[in-house]
VMD Tcl script that builds the backbone (N, CA, C; Angstrom):
set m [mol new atoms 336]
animate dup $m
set s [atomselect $m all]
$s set {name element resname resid chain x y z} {
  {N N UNK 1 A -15.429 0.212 -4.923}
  {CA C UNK 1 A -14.119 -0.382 -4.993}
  {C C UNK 1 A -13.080 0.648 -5.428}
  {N N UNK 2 A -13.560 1.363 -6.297}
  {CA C UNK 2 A -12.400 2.765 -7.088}
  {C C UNK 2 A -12.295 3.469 -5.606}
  {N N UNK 3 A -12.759 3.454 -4.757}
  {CA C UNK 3 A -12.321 4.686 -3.773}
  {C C UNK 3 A -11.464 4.311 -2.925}
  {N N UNK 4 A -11.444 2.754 -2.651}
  {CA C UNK 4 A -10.213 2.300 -2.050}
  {C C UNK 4 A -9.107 2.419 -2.437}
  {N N UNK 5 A -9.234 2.598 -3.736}
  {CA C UNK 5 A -7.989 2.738 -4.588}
  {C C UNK 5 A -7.357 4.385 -4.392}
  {N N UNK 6 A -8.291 4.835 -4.342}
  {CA C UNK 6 A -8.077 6.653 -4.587}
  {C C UNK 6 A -7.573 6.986 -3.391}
  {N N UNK 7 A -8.483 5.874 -2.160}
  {CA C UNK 7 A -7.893 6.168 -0.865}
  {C C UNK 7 A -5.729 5.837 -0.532}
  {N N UNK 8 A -6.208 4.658 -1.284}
  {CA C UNK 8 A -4.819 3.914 -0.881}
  {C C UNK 8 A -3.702 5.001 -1.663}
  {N N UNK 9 A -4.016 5.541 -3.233}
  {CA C UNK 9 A -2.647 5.991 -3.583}
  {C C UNK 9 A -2.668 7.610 -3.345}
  {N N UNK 10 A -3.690 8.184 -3.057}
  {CA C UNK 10 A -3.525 9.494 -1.721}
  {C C UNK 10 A -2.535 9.056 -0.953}
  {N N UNK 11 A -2.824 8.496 -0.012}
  {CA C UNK 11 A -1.995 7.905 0.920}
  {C C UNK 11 A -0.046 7.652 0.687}
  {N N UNK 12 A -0.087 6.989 -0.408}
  {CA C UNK 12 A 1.025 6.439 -0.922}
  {C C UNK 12 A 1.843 8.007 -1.410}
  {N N UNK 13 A 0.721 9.202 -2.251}
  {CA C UNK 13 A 1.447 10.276 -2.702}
  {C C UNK 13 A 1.744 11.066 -1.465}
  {N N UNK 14 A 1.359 10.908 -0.195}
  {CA C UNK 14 A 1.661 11.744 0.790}
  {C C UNK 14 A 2.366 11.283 1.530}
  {N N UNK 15 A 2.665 10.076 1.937}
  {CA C UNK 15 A 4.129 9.335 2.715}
  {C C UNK 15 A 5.355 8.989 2.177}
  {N N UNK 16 A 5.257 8.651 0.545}
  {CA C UNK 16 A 6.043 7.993 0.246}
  {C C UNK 16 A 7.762 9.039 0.377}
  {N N UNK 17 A 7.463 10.247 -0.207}
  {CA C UNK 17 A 8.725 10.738 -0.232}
  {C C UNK 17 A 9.090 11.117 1.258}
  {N N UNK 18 A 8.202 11.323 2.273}
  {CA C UNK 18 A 9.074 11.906 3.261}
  {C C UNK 18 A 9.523 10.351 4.216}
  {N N UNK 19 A 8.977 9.250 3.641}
  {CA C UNK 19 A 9.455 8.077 4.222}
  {C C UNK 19 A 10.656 7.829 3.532}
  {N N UNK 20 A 11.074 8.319 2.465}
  {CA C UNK 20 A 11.941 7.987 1.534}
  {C C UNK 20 A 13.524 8.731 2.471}
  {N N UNK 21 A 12.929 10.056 2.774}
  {CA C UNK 21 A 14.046 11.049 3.326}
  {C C UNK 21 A 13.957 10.440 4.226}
  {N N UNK 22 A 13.407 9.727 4.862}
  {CA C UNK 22 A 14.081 9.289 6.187}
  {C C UNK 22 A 14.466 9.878 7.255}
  {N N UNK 23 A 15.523 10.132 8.065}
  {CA C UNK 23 A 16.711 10.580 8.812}
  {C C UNK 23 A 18.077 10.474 8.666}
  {N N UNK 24 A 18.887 10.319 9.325}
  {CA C UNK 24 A 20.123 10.302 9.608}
  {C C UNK 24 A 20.292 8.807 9.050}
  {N N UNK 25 A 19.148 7.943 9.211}
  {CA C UNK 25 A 19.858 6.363 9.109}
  {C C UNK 25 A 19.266 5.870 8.360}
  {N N UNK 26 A 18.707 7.002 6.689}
  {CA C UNK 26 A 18.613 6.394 5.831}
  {C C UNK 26 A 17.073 6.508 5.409}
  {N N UNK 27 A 16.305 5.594 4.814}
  {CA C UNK 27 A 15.091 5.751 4.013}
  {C C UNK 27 A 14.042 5.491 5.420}
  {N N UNK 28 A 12.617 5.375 6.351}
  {CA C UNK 28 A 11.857 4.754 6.897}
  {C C UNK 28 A 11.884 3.514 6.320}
  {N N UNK 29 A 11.200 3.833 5.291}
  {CA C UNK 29 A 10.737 2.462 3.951}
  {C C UNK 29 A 11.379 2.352 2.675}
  {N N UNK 30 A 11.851 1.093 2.589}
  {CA C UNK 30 A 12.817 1.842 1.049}
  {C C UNK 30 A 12.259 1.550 0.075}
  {N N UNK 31 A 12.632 2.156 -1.054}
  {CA C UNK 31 A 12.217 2.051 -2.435}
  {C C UNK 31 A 11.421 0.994 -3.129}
  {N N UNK 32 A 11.873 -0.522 -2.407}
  {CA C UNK 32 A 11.482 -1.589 -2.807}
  {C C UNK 32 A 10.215 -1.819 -2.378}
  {N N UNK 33 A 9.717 -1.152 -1.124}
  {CA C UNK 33 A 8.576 -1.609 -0.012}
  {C C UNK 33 A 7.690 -0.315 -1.553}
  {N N UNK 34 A 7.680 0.381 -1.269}
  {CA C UNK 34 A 6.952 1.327 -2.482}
  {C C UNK 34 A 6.699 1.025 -3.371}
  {N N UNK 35 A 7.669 0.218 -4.373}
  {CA C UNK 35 A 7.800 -0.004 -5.617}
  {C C UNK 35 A 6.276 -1.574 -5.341}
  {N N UNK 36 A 6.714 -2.216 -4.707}
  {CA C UNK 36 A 5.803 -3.904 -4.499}
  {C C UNK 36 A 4.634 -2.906 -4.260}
  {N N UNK 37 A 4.111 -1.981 -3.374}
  {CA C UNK 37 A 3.023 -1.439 -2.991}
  {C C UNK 37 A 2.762 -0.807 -4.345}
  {N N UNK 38 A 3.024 0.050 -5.140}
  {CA C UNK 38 A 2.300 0.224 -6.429}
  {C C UNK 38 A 1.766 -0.661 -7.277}
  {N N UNK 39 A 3.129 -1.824 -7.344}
  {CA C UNK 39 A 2.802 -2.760 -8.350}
  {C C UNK 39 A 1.493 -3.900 -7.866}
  {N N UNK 40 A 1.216 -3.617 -6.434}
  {CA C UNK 40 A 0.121 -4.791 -6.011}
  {C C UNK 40 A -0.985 -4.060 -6.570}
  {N N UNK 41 A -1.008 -2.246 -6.613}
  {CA C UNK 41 A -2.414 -1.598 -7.283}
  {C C UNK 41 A -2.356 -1.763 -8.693}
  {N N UNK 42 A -1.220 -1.951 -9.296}
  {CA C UNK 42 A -1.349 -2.020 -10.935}
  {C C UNK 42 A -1.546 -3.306 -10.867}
  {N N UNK 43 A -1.682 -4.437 -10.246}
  {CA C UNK 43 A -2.190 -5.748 -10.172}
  {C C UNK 43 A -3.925 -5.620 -10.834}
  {N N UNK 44 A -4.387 -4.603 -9.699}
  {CA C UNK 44 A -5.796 -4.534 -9.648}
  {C C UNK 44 A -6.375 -4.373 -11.043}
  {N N UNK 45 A -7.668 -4.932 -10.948}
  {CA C UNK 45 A -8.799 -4.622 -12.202}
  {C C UNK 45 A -9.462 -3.464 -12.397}
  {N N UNK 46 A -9.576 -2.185 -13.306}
  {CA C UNK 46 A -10.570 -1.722 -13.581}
  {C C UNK 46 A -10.020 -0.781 -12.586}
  {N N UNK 47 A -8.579 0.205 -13.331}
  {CA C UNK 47 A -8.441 0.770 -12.902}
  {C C UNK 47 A -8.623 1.927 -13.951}
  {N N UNK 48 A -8.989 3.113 -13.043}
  {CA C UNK 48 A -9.655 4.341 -14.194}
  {C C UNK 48 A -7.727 4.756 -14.631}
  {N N UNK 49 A -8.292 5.931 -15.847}
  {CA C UNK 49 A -7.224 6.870 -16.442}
  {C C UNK 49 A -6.253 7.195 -15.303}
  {N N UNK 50 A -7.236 8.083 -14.847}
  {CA C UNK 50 A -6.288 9.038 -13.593}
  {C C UNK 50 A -5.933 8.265 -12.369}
  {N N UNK 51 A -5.685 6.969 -12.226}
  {CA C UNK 51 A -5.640 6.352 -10.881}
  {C C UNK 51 A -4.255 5.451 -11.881}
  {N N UNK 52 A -4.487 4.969 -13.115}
  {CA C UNK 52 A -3.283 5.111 -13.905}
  {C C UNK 52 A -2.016 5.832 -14.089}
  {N N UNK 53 A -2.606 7.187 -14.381}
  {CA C UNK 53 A -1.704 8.193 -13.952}
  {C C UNK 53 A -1.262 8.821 -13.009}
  {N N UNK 54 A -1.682 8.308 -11.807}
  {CA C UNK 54 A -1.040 9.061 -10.772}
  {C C UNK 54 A -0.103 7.647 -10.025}
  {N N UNK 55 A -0.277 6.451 -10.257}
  {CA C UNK 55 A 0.410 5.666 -10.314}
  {C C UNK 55 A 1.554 5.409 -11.279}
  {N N UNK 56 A 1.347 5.764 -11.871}
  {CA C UNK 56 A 2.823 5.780 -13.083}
  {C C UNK 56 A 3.464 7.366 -12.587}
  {N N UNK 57 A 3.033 8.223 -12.147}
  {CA C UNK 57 A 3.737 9.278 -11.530}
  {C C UNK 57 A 4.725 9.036 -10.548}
  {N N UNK 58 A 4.235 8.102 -9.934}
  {CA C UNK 58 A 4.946 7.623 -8.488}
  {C C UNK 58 A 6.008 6.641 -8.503}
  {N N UNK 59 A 5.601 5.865 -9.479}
  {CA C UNK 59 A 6.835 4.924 -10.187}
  {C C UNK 59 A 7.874 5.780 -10.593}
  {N N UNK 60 A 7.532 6.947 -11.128}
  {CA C UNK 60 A 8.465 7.641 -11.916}
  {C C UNK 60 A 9.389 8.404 -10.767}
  {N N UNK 61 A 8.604 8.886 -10.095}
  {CA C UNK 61 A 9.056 9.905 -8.606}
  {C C UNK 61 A 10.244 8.243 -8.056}
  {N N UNK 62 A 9.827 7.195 -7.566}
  {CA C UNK 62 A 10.862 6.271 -7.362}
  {C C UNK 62 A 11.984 6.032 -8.343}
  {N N UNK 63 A 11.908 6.250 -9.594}
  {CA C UNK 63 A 12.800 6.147 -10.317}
  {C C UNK 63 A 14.033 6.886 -10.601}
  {N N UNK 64 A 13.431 8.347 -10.137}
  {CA C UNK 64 A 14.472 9.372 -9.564}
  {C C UNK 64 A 15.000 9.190 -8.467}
  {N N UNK 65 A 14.603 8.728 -7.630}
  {CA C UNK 65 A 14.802 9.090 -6.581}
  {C C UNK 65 A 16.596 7.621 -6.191}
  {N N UNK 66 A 15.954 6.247 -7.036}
  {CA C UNK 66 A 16.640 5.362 -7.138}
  {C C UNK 66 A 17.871 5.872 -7.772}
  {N N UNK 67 A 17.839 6.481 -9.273}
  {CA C UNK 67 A 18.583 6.781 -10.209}
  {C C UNK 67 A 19.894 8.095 -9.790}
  {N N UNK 68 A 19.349 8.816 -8.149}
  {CA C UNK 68 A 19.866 9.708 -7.879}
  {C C UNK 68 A 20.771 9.223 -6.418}
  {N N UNK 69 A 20.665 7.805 -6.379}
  {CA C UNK 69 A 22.048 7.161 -5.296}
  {C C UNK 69 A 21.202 7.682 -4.005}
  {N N UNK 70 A 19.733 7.389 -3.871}
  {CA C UNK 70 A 19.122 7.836 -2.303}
  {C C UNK 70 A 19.883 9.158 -1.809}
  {N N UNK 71 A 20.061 10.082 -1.926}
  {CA C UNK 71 A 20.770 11.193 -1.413}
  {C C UNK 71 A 19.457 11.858 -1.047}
  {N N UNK 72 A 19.870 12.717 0.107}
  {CA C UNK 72 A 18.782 13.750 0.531}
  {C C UNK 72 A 18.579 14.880 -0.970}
  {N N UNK 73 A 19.699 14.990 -1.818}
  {CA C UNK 73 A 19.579 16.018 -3.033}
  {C C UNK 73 A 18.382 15.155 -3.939}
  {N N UNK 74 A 18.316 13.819 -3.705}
  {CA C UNK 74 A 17.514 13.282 -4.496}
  {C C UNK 74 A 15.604 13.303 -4.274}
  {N N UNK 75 A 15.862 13.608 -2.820}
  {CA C UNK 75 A 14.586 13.724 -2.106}
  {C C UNK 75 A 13.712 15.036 -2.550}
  {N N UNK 76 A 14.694 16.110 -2.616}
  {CA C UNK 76 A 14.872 17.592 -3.028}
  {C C UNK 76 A 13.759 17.305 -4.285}
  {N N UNK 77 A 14.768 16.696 -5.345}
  {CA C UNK 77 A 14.270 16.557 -6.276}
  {C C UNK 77 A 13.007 16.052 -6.915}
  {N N UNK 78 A 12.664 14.959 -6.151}
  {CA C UNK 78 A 11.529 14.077 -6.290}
  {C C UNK 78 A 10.428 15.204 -5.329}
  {N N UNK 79 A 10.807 15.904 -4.589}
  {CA C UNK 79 A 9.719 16.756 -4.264}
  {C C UNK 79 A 9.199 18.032 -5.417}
  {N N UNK 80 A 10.276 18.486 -5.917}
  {CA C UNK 80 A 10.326 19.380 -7.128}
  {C C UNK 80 A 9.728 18.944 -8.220}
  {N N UNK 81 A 10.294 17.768 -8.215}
  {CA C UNK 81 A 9.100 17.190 -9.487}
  {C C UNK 81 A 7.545 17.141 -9.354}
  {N N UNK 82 A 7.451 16.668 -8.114}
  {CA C UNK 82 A 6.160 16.295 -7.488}
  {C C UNK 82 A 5.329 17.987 -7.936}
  {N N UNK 83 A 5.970 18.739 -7.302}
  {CA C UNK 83 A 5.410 20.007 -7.318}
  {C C UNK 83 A 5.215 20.629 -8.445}
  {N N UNK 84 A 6.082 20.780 -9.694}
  {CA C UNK 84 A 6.164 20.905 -10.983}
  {C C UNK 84 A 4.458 20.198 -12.191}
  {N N UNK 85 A 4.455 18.659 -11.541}
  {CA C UNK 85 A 3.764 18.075 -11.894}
  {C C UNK 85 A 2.010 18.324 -11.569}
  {N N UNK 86 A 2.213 18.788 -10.182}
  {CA C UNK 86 A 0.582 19.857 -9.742}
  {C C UNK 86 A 0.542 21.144 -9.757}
  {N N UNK 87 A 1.626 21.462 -10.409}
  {CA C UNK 87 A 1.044 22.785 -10.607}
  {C C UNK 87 A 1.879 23.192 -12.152}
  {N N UNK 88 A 1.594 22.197 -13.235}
  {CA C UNK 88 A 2.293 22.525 -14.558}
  {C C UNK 88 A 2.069 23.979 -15.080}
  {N N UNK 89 A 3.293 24.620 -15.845}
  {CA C UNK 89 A 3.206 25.834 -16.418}
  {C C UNK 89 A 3.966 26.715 -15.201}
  {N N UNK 90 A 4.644 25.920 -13.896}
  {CA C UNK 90 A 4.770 26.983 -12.873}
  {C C UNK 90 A 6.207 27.054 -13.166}
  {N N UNK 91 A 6.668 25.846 -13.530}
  {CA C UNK 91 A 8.387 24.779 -13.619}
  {C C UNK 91 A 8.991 25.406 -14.846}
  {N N UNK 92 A 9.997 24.823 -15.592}
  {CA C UNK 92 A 10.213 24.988 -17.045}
  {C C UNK 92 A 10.451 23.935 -18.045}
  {N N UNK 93 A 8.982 23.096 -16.858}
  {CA C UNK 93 A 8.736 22.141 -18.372}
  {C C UNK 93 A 7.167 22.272 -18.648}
  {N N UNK 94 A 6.589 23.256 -18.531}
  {CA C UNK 94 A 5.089 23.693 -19.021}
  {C C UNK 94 A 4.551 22.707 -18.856}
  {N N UNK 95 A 3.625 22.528 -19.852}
  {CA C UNK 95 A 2.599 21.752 -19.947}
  {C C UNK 95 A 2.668 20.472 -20.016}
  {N N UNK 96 A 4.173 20.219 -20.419}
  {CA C UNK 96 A 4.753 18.944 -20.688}
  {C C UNK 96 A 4.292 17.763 -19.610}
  {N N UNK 97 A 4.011 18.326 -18.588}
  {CA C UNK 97 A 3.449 16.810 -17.663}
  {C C UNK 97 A 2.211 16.870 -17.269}
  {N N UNK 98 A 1.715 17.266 -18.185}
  {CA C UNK 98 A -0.044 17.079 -17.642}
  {C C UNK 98 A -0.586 16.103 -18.074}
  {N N UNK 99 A 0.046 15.406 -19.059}
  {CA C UNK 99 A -0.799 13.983 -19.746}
  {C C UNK 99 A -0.155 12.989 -18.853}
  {N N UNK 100 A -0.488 11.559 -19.220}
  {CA C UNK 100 A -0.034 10.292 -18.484}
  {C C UNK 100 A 0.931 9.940 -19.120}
  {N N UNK 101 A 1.994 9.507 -18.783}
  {CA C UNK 101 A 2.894 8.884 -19.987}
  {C C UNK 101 A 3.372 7.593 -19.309}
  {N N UNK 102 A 2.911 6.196 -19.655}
  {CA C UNK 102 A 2.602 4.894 -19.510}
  {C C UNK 102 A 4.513 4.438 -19.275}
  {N N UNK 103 A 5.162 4.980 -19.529}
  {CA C UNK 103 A 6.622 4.692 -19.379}
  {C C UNK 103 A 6.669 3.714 -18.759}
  {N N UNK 104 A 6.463 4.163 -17.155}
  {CA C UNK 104 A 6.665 3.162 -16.144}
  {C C UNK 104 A 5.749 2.101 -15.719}
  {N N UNK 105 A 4.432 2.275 -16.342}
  {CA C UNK 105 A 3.540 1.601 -16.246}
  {C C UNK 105 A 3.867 0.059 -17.084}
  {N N UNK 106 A 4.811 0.309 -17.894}
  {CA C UNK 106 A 5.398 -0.479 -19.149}
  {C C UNK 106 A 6.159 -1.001 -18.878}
  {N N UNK 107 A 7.034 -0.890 -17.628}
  {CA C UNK 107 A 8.440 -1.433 -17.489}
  {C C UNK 107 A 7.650 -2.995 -16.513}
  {N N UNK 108 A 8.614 -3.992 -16.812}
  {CA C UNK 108 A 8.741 -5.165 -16.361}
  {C C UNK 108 A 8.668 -5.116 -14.980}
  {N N UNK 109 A 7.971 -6.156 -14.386}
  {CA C UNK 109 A 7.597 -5.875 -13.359}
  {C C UNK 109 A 9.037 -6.807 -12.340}
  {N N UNK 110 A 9.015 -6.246 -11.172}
  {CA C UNK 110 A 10.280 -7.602 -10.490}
  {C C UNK 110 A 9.501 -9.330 -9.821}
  {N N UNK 111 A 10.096 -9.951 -10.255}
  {CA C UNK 111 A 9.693 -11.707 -9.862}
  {C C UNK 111 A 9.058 -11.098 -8.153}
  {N N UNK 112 A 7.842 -12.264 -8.538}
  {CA C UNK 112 A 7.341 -11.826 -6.928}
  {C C UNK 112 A 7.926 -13.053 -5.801}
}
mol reanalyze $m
mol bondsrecalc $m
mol representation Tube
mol addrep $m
């Protein structure tokens, strides 16, 4: 059952931002279609550490990306982070994102 999971948010870390950039006419999928698709895996039971944390990563990557008015500069960004975050110590926030930090995992979920 864990590998469906591992399968599904692979998946989710490799489409979501360039569905986000879109084109000319905006997002593929927007923020909201992403946001319900995480929150149906944080639904799930018996989810490990790291399937935790790479889901609260992605919440967070949407949260920029929301917080930055959808702009292609915002896409920029949420890729920079992304990259910062796999390869910590490369960025100039070190080590600072190698743990999980439950932030978004914490925030209220939206009425289904």
């Amino acid at each position: 059952m864990g590998m469906f999971f591992d399968q599904d948010i692979a998946h989710i870390a490799r489409v979501m931002v360039p569905a986000l950039a879109g084109d000319l006419g905006g997002p593929v999928l927007p923020a909201e279609y992403w946001r319900g698709r995480l929150h149906e895996l944080l639904d799930a039971t018996h989810l490990t550490h790291a399937q935790l944390c790479a889901l609260d990563s992605l919440l967070l990557q949407l949260d920029d990306f929301e917080a930055r008015g959808r702009s292609r500069e915002s896409v920029s960004a949420a890729r920079n982070l992304d990259n910062a975050r796999r390869h910590p110590g490369a960025g100039s926030r070190g080590n600072a994102s190698t743990f999980c930090d439950a932030r978004a995992l914490s925030r209220e979920r939206p009425p289904a």
